[in-house]
C-alpha positions, 0 to 999 in steps of 0.5 A: 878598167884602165881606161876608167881609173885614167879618166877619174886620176885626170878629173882628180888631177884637175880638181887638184889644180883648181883647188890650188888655183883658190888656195894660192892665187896669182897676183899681189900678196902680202907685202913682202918684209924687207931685210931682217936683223938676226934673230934673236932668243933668250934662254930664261932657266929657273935656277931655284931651290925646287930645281933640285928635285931628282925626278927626271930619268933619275938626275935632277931637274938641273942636271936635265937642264944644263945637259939640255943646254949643253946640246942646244947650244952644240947645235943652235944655228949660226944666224941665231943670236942667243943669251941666257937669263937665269932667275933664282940663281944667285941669292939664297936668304929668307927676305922676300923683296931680295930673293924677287930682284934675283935674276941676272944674264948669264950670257948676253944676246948675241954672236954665241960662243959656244964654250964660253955660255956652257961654261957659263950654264956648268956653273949654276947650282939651284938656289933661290926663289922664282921670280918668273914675272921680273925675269920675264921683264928683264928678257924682253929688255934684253931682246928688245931693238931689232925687227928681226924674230926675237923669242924667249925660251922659259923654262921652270918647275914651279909657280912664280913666287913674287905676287902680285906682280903676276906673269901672266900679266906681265906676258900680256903686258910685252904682247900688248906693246905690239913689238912681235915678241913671242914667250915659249914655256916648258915645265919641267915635271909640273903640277896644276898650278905650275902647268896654268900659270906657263899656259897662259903666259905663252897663251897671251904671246902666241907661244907654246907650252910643253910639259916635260918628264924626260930629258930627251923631250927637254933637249928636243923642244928646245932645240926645236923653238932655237931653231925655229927663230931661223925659220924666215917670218913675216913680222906682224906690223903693231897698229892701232885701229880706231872707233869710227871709219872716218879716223881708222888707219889705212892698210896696205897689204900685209900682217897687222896686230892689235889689241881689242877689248871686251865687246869692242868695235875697231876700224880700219881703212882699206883702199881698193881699185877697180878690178881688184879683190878685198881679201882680209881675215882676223883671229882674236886670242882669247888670251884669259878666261872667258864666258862661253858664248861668244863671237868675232865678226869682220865686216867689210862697210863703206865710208857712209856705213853700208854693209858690203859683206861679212864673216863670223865664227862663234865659239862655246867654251875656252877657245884660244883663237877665233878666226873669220875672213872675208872677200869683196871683189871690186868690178872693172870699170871702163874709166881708166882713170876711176878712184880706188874705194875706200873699205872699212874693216870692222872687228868685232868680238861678243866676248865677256870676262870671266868674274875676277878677269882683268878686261885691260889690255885688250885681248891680241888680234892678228889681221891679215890684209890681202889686195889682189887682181879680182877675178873675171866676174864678181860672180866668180866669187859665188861660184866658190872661186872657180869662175870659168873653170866650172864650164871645163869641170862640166864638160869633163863630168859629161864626158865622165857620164858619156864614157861611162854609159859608152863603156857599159854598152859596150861590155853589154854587147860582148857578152851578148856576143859571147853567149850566143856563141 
């Protein structure tokens, strides 16, 4: 029995290797990001008048809030540059133009001094209107140079009460820049509307929305998205991609963002050498509502338009992300002196906007790019990556068979033997 569960943990441990083998190959990987500035968040709380509600652990939204932020900054990482934003804080009229340019910094982005920003925060009394959409605006402005991770916190209870000019749009606007800006959203005891209307401006960004009934949940998410803007990224480089081959922009490898829009084809220009692999995927963000029934296609084309291999992933309902990916292994050539290929990338999305559905700007695609050492043989790719490693795995699962059958045997006799005597 020992011999046996030896014998399987080995062939496990093999399959283990192989499959690590697929999942992290050797060679080129994405490009790594050169030095990053610090990074950078703005804390943007909703100050107005509904913050005075006494529904959270018996205290009021706002108490929750600044005992959140008095934590938060207790414990936010020295490498984070942090400012708060308020919205709603300051003017308390009727006049509804007024009461839409309220929102002001109350502690500026940069080295944080913790005494004096929870001075700062100690200060606040909930007041006014809520104009999420201009304060959304304004903290972009605050984070704005910088190639480090910049993330807005935003933090309300209620819907934004300065239509048309919409949040939501206002999110897909700073998305659709390109400049790797991401809005996370907490709503703090939040009804429907209010839960939508958070949902997607963190949607359009690529942010998270957390719905929030506690203090503790309040203190934990915030101080779960300051720290996470310390955590070491890869900055997606904005790019534009066009709609032919021949004008499409050439792709190193790395982590690209675009926007397309409904039912569009993008193009973009990828170079590979002899030897070398081709591995790309895309996500397209279904960042409003959609039609069910739709699609995302990647193909891999030569200049002249020839197919050279595919992915595709369909969907059927409100789906965020739709990803596909694709590997194309160029061979060796006995000329060291051959030209590197040129590959065409073409995205493609079969997504149709729901009636009312603004179709401008175009929905966020990420692409990732990856030019590697191909394997041995282009076979090797049919043979899900594992090449030559399928002749050992085969040699391990008949000597698996042969022990197997020499261990029944075996047993066979020892009882015949047992018998007899």
């Amino acid at each position: 029995m020992i011999t046996r569960q030896r014998l399987a943990a080995g062939v496990c441990a093999l399959l283990a290797a192989l499959t690590a083998g697929i999942a992290f190959p050797t060679g080129a990987v994405a490009d790594e990001t050169a030095e990053q500035a610090a990074p950078k968040v703005e804390l943007v709380l909703d100050v107005s008048g509904s913050m005075r509600a006494r529904d959270i652990d018996g205290g009021s939204r706002m108490s929750a809030a600044k005992q959140a932020f008095d934590e938060v900054l207790d414990a936010t990482p020295e490498e984070v540059q942090l400012g708060i934003r308020t919205l709603g804080a300051n003017y308390r009229g009727n006049d509804r133009k007024t009461g839409c340019k309220d929102t002001a910094q109350l502690y500026p982005v940069g080295t944080l001094d913790r005494t004096e920003a929870k001075t700062a925060v100690a200060t606040l009394t909930p007041t006014g209107w809520t104009p999420i959409g201009p304060a959304l605006l304004k903290a972009a402005g605050d984070l704005d140079g910088g190639n480090g991770t910049r993330r807005i916190v935003l933090i309300s209870d209620g819907e934004d009460t300065c239509q048309p000019l919409d949040p939501c749009e206002v999110a897909r606007e700073i998305a659709a820049k390109g400049i790797g800006l991401t809005i996370d959203t907490l709503g703090l005891v939040p009804d429907a509307k209010t839960r939508d209307q958070l949902s997607c401006i963190a949607d359009a960004t690529g942010g998270t929305y957390t719905s929030i009934q506690h203090k503790e949940e309040l203190t934990d998410r915030v101080g779960q998205l300051v720290e996470r803007a310390a955590d070491p990224v890869v900055t997606p480089v904005a790019v534009e991609g066009a709609t032919a081959c021949t004008s499409a922009p050439t792709l190193k490898s790395g982590l690209y963002t675009d926007r397309e829009v409904f039912g569009q084809h993008r193009y973009y220009r990828v170079d590979v050498k002899p030897g070398q692999e081709l591995r790309a995927s895309v996500s397209v963000a279904a960042d409003r509502e959609v039609n069910p029934d739709y699609g995302v296609l990647l193909r891999a084309v030569t200049v002249h338009g020839r197919e050279i291999v595919r992915g595709e992933a369909a969907g059927n309902g409100r789906t965020d992300v739709v990803s596909t990916g694709l590997r194309y292994p160029k061979a060796e050539s006995d000329d060291e002196n051959a030209p590197a290929e040129t590959v065409c990338l073409q995205v493609s999305n079969s997504f149709s906007a729901a009636s009312g559905v603004k179709t401008t700007p175009g929905m966020p695609v990420e692409l990732t790019v990856d030019v590697v050492d191909g394997p041995d043989q282009a076979s090797d790719v049919a043979s899900f990556g594992l090449g030559r490693g399928w002749w050992l795995l085969g040699a391990l699962v008949l000597t698996g068979f042969l022990a197997g059958v020499l261990w029944g045997w075996v047993s066979r006799l020892r009882i015949a033997v047992w018998r007899t005597n």
